[in-house]
Backbone bond lengths (Angstrom), bond angles and torsions (degrees), N, CA, C in turn:
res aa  C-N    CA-C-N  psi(-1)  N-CA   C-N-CA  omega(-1)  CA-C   N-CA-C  phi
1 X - - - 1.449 - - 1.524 112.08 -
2 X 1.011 106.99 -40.75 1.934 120.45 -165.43 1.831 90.44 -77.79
3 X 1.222 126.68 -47.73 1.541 111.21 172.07 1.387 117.95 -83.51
4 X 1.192 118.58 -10.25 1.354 99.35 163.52 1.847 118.48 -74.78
5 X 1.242 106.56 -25.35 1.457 127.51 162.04 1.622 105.67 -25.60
6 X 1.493 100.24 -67.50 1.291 117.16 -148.99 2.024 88.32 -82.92
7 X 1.134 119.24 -53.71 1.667 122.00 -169.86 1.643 94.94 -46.39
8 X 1.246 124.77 -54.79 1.722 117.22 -172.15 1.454 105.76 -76.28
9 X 1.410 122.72 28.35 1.877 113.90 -168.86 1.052 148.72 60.72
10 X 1.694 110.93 37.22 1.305 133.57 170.70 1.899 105.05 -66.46
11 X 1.196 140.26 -159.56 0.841 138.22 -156.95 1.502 114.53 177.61
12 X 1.095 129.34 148.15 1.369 125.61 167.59 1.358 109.89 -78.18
13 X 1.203 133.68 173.56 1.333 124.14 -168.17 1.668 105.33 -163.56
14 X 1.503 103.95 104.31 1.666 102.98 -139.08 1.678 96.23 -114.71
15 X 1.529 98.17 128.53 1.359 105.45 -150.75 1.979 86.98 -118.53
16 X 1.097 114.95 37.25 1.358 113.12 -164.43 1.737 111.76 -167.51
17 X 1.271 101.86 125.19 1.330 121.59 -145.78 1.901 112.73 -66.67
18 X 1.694 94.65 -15.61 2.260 98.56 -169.47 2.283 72.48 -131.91
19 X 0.863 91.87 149.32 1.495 120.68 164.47 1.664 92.90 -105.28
20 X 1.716 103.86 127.71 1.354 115.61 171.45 1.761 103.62 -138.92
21 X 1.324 102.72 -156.20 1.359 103.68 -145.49 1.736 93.87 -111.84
22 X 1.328 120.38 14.09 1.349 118.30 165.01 1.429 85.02 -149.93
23 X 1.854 102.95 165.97 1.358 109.39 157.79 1.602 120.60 -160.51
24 X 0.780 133.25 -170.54 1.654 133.19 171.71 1.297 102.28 -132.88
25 X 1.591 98.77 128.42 1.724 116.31 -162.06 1.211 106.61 -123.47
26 X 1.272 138.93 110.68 1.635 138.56 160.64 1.444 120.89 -65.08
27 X 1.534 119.31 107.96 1.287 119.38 179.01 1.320 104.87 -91.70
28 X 1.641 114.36 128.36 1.500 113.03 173.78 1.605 87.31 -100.91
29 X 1.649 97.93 160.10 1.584 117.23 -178.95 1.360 113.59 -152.53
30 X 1.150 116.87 164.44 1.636 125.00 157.28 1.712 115.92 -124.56
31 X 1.903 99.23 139.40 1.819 82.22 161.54 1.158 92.22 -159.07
32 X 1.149 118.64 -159.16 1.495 141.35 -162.37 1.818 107.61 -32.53
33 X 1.360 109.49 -67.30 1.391 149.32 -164.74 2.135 112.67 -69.91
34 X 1.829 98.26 -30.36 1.032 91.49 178.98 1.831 91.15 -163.45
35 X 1.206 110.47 144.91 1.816 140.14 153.40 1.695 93.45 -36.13
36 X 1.465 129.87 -96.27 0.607 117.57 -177.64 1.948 123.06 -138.21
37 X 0.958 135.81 152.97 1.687 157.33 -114.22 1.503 119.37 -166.87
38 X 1.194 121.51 106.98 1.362 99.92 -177.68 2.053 103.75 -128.29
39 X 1.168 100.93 151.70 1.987 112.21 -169.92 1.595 98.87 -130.06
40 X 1.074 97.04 139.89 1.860 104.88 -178.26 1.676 108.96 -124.51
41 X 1.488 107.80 117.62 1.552 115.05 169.35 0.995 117.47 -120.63
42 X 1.420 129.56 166.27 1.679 142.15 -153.35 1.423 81.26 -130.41
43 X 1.518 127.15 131.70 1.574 161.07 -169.59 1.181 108.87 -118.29
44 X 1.216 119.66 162.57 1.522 136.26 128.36 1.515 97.12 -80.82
45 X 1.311 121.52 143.72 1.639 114.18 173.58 1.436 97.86 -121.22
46 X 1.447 102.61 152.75 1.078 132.61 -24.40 1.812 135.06 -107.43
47 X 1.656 97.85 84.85 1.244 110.77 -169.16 1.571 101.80 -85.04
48 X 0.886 130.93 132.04 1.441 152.81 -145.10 1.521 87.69 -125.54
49 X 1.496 126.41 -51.24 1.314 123.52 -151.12 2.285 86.07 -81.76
50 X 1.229 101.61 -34.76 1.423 100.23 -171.30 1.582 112.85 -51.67
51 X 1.408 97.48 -49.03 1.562 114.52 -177.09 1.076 109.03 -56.01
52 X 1.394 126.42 -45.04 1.686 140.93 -151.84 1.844 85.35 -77.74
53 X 1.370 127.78 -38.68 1.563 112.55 -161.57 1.796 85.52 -91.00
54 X 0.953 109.49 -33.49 1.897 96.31 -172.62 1.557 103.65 -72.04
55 X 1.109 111.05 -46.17 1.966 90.28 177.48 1.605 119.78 -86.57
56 X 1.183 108.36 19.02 1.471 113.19 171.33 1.636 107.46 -95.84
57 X 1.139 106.75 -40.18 0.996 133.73 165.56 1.954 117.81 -41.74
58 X 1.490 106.27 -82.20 1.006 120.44 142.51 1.930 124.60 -5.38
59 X 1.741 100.44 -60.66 1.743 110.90 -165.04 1.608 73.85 -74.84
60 X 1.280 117.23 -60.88 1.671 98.04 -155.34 1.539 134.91 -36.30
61 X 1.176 95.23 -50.16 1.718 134.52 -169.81 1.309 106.91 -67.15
62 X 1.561 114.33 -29.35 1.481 118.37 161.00 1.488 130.58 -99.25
63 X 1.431 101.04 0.61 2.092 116.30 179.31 1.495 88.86 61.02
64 X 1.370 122.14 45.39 1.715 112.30 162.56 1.528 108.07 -81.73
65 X 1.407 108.51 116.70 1.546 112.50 157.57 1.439 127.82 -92.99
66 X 1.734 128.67 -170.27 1.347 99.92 -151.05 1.178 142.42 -47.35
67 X 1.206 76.92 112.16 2.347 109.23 171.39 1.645 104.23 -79.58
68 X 0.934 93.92 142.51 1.670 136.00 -176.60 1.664 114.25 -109.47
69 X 1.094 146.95 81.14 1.328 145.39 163.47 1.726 95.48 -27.93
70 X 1.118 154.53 161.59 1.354 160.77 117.87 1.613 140.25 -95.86
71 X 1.876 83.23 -36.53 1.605 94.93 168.47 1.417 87.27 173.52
72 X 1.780 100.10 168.95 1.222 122.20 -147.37 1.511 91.99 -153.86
73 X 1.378 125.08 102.58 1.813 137.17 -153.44 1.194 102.45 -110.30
74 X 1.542 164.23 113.79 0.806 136.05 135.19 1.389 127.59 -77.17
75 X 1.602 129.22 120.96 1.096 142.22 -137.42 1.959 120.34 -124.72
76 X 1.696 96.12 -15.55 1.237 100.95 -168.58 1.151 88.96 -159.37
77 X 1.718 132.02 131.81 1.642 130.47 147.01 1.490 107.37 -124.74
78 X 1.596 99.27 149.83 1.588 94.22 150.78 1.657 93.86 -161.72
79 X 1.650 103.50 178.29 1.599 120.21 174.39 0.994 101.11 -30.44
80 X 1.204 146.65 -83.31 1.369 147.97 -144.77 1.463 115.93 -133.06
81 X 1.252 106.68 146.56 1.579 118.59 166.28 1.573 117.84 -35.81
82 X 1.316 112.89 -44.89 2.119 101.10 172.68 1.821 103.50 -90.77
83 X 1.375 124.16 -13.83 1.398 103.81 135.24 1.519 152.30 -15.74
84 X 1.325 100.86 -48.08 1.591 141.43 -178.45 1.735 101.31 -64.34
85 X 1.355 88.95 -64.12 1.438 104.22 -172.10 1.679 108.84 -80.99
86 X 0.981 134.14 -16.50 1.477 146.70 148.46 1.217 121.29 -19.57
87 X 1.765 102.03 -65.63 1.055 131.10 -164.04 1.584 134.84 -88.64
88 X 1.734 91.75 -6.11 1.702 122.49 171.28 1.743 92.87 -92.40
89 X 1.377 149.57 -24.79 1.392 153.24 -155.63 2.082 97.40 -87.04
């Protein structure tokens, strides 16, 4: 879902001032159950293919049917993955 996002011209949407080498990304969505929904994952950025198995993942685990990509936030980066978590402390 999250690369098909990106193949029709979705975009990252960069809410954070240095681009680094991980990040935490807010996916907004729509489906069945609600207009709109939003889920937050921690990346390597910018792996597209990473994201694409964690929010698929995500729809499954919740029986979400048609989903809607809406936007794709990046909201938080740093060096490393406990960076991430650093930066919530």
């Amino acid at each position: 879902m999250i690369t098909n996002y990106f193949v029709k011209g979705g975009t990252w949407n960069l809410y954070v001032d240095k681009v680094d080498s991980y990040a935490t990304v807010n996916v907004g969505f729509s489906h069945n159950d609600n207009d709109e929904d939003e889920t937050q994952f921690d990346i390597s950025y910018p792996n597209i293919g990473e994201l694409n198995t964690l929010f698929n993942n995500f729809v499954a685990e919740n029986n979400f049917e048609n989903v809607k990509i809406l936007y794709v936030n990046v909201i938080k980066t740093a060096h490393t993955i406990y960076g991430l978590e650093e930066a919530d402390e």
